[in-house]
C-alpha positions, 0 to 999 in steps of 0.5 A: 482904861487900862489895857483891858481896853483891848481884845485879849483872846487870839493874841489881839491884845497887840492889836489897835482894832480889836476893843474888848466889846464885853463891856462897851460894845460900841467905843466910838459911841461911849467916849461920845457919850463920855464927851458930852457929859465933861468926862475923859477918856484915856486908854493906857497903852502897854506897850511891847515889840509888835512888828516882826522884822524881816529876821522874823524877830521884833523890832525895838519899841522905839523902831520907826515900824513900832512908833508908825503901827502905834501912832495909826493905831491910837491915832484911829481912837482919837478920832473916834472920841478918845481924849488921850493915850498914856 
């Protein structure tokens, strides 16, 4: 899926926990379904500076913060059925 995966409105769209419910309204339970039917389930993760350093400015996408917030983010969906992340 590409970033659509994610919840777009209020700024979310940076965030791992809001998906976007309008078409799936339960991921965990679709990517279960996805499983048991052979299929992969892959999100595409569009990256961009996310965490605000002290400065009130972002970090770089390769800051130990950013890598930390994105493997907790995608990480969760793994757990939760998602075959990978690109």
């Amino acid at each position: 899926m590409d970033s659509d995966w994610r919840n777009s409105t209020l700024g979310r769209e940076g965030y791992y926990t809001y998906p976007n419910t309008s078409a799936f309204a339960n991921y965990s339970e679709w990517a279960q379904y996805l499983r048991g039917h052979k299929v992969h389930l892959a999100f595409i993760d569009h990256s961009f500076p996310h965490f605000i350093n002290t400065s009130g400015t972002t970090g770089l996408q390769t800051s130990p913060e950013e890598i930390r917030f994105r493997w907790d983010g995608l990480s969760h969906w793994l757990g939760q059925g998602l075959t990978f992340w690109w």
